[in-house]
Each structure stands twice: as structure tokens, then as C-alpha cells.
C-alpha positions as CSV (number, residue, x, y, z in Angstrom):
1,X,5.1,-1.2,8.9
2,X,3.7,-1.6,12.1
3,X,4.8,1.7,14.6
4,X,4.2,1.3,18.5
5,X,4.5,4.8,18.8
6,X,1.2,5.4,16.3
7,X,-0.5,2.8,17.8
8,X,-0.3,4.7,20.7
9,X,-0.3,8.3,19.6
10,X,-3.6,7.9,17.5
11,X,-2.4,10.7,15.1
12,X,-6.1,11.9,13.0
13,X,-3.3,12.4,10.1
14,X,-0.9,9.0,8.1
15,X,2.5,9.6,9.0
16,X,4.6,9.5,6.3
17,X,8.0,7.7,5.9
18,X,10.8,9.4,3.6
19,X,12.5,6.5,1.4
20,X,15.7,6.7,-0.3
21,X,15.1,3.9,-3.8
22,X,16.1,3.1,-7.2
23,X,12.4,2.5,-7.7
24,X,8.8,4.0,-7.8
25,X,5.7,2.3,-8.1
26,X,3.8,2.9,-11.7
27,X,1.1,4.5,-9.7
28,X,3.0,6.6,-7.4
29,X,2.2,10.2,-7.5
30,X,4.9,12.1,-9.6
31,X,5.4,15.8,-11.3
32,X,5.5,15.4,-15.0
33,X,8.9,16.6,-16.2
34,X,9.4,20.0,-16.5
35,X,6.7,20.7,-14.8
36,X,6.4,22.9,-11.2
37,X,5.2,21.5,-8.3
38,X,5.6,21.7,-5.0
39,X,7.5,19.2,-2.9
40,X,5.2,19.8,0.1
41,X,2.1,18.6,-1.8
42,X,3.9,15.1,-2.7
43,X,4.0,14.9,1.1
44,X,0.3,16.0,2.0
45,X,-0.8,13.6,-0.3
46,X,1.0,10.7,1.2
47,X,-0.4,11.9,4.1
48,X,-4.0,12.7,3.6
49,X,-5.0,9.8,0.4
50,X,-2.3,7.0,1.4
51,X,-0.9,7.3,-1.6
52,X,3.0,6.7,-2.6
53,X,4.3,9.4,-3.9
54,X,7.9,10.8,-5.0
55,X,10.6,12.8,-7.4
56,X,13.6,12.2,-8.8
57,X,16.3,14.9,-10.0
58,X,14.2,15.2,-13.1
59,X,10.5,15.3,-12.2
60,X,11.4,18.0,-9.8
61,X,11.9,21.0,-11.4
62,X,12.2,23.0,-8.6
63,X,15.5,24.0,-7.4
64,X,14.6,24.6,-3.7
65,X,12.6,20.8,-3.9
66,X,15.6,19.1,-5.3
67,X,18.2,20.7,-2.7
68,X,15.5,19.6,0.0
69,X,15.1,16.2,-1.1
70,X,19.0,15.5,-0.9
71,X,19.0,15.5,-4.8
72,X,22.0,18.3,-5.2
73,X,22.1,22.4,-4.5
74,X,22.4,24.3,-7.5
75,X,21.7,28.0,-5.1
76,X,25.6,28.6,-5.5
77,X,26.4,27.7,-8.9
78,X,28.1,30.6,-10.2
79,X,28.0,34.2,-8.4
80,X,25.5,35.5,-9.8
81,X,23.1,32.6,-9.0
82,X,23.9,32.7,-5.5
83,X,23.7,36.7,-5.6
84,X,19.7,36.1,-7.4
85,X,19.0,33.8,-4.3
86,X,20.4,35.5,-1.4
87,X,17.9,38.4,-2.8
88,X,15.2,36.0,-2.6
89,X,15.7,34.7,0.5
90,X,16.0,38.1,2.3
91,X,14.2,41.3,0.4
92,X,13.9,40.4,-3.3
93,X,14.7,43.4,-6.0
94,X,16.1,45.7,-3.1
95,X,18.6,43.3,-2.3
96,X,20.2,42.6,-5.5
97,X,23.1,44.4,-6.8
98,X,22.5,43.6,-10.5
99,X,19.0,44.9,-10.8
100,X,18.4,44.6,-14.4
101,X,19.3,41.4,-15.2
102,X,17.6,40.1,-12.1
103,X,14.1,42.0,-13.4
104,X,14.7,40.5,-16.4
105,X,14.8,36.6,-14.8
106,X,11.3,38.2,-12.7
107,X,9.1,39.1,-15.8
108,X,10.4,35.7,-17.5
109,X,8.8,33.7,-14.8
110,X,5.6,32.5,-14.2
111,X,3.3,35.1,-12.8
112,X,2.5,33.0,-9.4
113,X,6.3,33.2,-8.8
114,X,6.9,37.4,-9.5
115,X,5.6,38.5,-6.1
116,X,8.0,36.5,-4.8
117,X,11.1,37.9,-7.1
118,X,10.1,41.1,-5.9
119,X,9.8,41.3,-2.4
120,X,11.5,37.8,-1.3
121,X,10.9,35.3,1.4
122,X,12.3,37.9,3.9
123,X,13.5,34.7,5.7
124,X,16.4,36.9,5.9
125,X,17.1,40.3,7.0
126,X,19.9,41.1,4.8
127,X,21.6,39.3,1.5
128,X,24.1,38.7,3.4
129,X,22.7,36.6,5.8
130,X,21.0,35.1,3.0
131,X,24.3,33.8,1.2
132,X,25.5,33.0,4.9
133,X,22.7,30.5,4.9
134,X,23.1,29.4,1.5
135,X,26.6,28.3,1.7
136,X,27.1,27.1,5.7
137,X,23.4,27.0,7.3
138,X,21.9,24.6,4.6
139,X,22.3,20.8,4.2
140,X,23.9,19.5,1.3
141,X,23.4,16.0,0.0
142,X,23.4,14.3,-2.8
143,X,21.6,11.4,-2.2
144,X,22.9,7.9,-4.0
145,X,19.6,6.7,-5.7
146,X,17.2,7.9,-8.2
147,X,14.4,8.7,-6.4
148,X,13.4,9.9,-3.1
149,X,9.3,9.0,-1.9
150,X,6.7,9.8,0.4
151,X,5.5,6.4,1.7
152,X,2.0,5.7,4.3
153,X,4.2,5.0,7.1
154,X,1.6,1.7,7.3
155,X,3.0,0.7,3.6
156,X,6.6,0.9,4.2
157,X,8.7,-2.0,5.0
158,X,11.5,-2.5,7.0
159,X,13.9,-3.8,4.9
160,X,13.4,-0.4,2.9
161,X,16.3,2.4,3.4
162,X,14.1,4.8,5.5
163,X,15.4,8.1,6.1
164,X,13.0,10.1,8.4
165,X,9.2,9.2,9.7
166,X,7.1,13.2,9.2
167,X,4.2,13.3,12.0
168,X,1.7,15.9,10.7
169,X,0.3,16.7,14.1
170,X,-2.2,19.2,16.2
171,X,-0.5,20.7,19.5
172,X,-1.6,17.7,21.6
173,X,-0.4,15.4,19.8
174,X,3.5,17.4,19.0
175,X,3.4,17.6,22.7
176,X,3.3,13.5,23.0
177,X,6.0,13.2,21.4
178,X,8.4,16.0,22.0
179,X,7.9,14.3,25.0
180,X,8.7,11.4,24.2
181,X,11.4,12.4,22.2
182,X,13.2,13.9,25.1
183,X,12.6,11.2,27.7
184,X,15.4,8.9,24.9
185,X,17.6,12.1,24.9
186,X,20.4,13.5,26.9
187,X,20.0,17.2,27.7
188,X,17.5,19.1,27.4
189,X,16.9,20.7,23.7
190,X,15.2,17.3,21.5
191,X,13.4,19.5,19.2
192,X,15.5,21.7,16.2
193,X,13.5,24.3,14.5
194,X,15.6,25.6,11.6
195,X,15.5,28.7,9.6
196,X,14.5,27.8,5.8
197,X,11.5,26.6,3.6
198,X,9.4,23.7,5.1
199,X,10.6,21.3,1.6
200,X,13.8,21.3,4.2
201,X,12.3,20.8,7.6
202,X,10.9,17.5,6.8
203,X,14.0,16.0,4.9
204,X,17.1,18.2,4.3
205,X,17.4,18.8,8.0
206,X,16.0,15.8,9.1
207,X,18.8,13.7,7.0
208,X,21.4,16.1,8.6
209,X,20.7,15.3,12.4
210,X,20.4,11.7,11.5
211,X,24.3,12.4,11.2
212,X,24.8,13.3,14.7
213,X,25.4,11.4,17.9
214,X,22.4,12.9,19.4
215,X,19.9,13.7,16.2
216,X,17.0,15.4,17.5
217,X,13.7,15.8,15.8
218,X,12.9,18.4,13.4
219,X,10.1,20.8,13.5
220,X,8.1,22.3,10.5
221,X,5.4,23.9,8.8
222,X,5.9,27.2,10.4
223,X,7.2,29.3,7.1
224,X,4.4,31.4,5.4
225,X,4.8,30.1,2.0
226,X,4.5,26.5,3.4
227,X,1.2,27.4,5.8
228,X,-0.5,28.4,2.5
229,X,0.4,25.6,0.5
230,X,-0.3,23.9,3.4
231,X,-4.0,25.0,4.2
232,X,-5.3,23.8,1.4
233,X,-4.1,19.9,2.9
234,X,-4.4,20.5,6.5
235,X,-5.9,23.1,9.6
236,X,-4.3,25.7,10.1
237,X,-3.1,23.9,13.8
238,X,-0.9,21.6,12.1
239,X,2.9,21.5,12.1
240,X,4.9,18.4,11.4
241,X,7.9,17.0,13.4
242,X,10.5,15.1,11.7
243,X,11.7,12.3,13.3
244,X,15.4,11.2,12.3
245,X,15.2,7.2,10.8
246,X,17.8,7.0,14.1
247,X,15.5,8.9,16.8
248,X,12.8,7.0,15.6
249,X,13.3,3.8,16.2
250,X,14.6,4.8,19.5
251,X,11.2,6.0,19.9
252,X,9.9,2.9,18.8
253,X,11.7,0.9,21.4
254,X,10.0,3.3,24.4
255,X,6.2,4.1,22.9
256,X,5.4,0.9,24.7
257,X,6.1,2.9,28.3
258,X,6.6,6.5,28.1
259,X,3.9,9.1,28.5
260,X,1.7,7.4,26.1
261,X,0.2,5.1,29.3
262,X,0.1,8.0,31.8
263,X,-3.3,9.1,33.3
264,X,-2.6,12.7,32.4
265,X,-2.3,11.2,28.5
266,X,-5.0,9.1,28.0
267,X,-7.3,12.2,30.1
268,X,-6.4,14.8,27.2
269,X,-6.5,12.2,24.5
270,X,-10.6,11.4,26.0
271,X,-9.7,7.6,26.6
């Protein structure tokens, strides 16, 4: 697909379309069943090797990945699931009020994941606000097809059922288009930074503002545990912003004339 706005923007990194199919190509990347991986790297390496790449509710075996990628929430399954994850969202051990059998669930993990059983994501003050999150703050979907991908922007087509379009992007170039963002928008607030794990800024939330009137853009790569995954793929400058299948080609229809073909642009941009 060809994009005005890229053409344009002249982003060093692919951006990367989020597709909703029944299909994946043979030589897609893909998690072997039953086997942990994060969904952020499926992403970086659509982005960084132009590579298709995707997960379905069965090659994901994370439960965090498959809630991001629209493909069901399993955080509030029974009480005491949602009372494990509220204490890993906020403070970890401390903030669980059946210790033993959650110490139990932290020595039967994998040893990468303990530290994170024990002192939590700390995205949360409280378990309380924790569960608030987990049953009213986070997008639920439960998207109608089999797989969800990672596509090269410049490989998807536009017959395909695009959901979002992720911009990995340095601060010059989230500034173009925040920018342009806004000048398509009413108000003044285009950009939505949400509270959660950076699996959700560039789709859960991003599939969720494609539902409103006025979807705005989503922006991401700002949790810890995502900059660290994250560094290995990228500089340590880079964020993404989640463009909305909606927002986007609105976008699309102004990248032609917008700040792109100011003086002030193409000075910072050295052209």
C-alpha cells in the first residue's frame, strides 16, 4: 500500500499495519505453540526486517498478548485470577490477599517472569486500582478471525481488513504527525496515552478509539517492561503512535497539504 503521509514523513523505521485475517502467510513470523513470546517483538520485526508476522489465540501463550491483540481477556476469569493480577499490575506479593497460593503460582514460573510476581508492574498504586483497570479501564474484544498480523505497511493491501497503522518514530517525526493528526480533529486533545502495557497501546486501545466519533491516535512505548524489550529493536528515542484504521485514512486524505510542505518542516527534516 502506497501512504501519502510516509511518502512525506520519511519515517527511518517501516510502519506497520495491524490486520485482522483468516489467513497467515507460510513464512510469516509466528510463536510456536505453547511457547512465550512477546507480542511487542512480532511488531519490531515487522518493523525493522519487513517481515509478516502474527498470532492467533493459540500461538500466543501469553495472556496479556492475547487480551491485547483483541483475541479474549482471561484477567477476570474467576476471583482469584483477577485477585493474582490486580497484584501484578500494582505491588506484586504485598498486594495479594492469598499469599501462599500466589507464591506457589511465583516459584512455578519461569525464572525471567519471578521478579515480576514479586514486586509487580507497579502500573498501579494499589490492587484496587488494579482490578478497577482490569474490569472498566481495559478494552475487551474478541476479534472475529483467527489470526491477527503485523504487516510492512508497504505490503498490505487495501482490500485487507486493516485495523490500525503503528508509526515507530523519533520526537521529530511524532511531532509531524501529532500535528497532523490534530489539524483533521475537532478540539484540542488528538493524542491518547493510556495506562497499561505497550502489547495494548498499539492495538487494544487503538481498536477501541476506532469506535468513537472522534478516535484519536494512540501513543506508546513508554512502560518500562516495553522500553527494555524494546531496546534491543530500537533507540531508546523511540515511541510509537497508533493511528486508528479511521484517523488514518483521514490522514491520508490531508498528508498531501498539511505541515509536511511547510518551510519550518522540510528545515528540521534537512530538505
Amino acid at each position: 500500500m502506497d501512504s501519502v503521509i510516509v511518502r512525506n514523513l520519511r519515517p527511518e523505521f517501516e510502519p506497520v499495519a495491524v490486520v485482522w485475517s483468516n489467513d497467515i502467510p507460510e513464512d510469516a513470523v509466528q510463536f510456536k505453540k505453547g511457547k512465550f513470546g512477546c507480542v511487542l517483538n512480532l511488531f519490531a520485526k515487522a518493523a525493522k526486517s519487513g517481515r509478516i508476522a502474527g498470532g492467533s489465540r493459540e500461538s500466543i501463550a501469553c495472556p496479556g498478548g492475547r487480551a491485547a491483540l483483541g483475541l479474549g481477556v482471561e484477567f477476570d476469569e474467576s476471583d482469584e485470577v483477577l485477585d493474582r493480577y490486580a497484584a501484578m499490575f500494582s505491588k506484586g506479593i504485598k498486594a495479594v490477599s492469598d499469599q501462599e497460593s500466589y507464591r506457589a503460582v511465583m516459584e512455578s514460573a519461569p525464572e525471567l517472569w519471578r521478579d515480576l510476581y514479586e514486586y509487580g508492574e507497579r502500573r498501579h498504586c494499589s490492587p484496587e486500582l488494579a482490578r478497577a483497570w482490569i474490569l472498566h479501564g481495559l478494552p475487551r474484544h474478541d476479534v472475529p478471525h483467527e489470526y491477527v498480523l503485523f504487516k510492512p505497511l508497504s505490503l498490505t493491501e487495501p482490500e485487507e481488513d486493516l485495523r490500525a497503522v503503528i508509526f515507530p518514530v523519533s520526537p521529530c517525526e511524532l511531532g509531524g504527525l501529532i500535528t497532523l493528526a490534530g489539524s483533521v480533529m475537532e478540539g484540542t486533545d488528538p493524542v491518547q496515552v493510556p495506562q497499561g502495557a505497550d502489547c495494548n497501546s498499539i492495538t487494544a486501545f487503538a481498536y477501541a478509539q476506532a469506535e468513537l466519533p472522534q478516535p484519536r491516535a494512540v501513543l506508546g512505548m513508554l512502560g518500562v517492561d516495553g522500553r527494555e524489550v524494546m531496546r534491543k529493536r530500537f533507540r531508546d528515542d523511540t515511541l510509537t503512535l497508533t493511528l486508528p484504521a479511521p484517523l488514518y485514512h483521514r490522514m491520508e486524505q490531508e498528508a498531501g497539504d498539511c505541515v509536511f510542505q511547510t518551510p519550518s518542516w522540510k528545515t528540521l527534516r534537512g530538505s
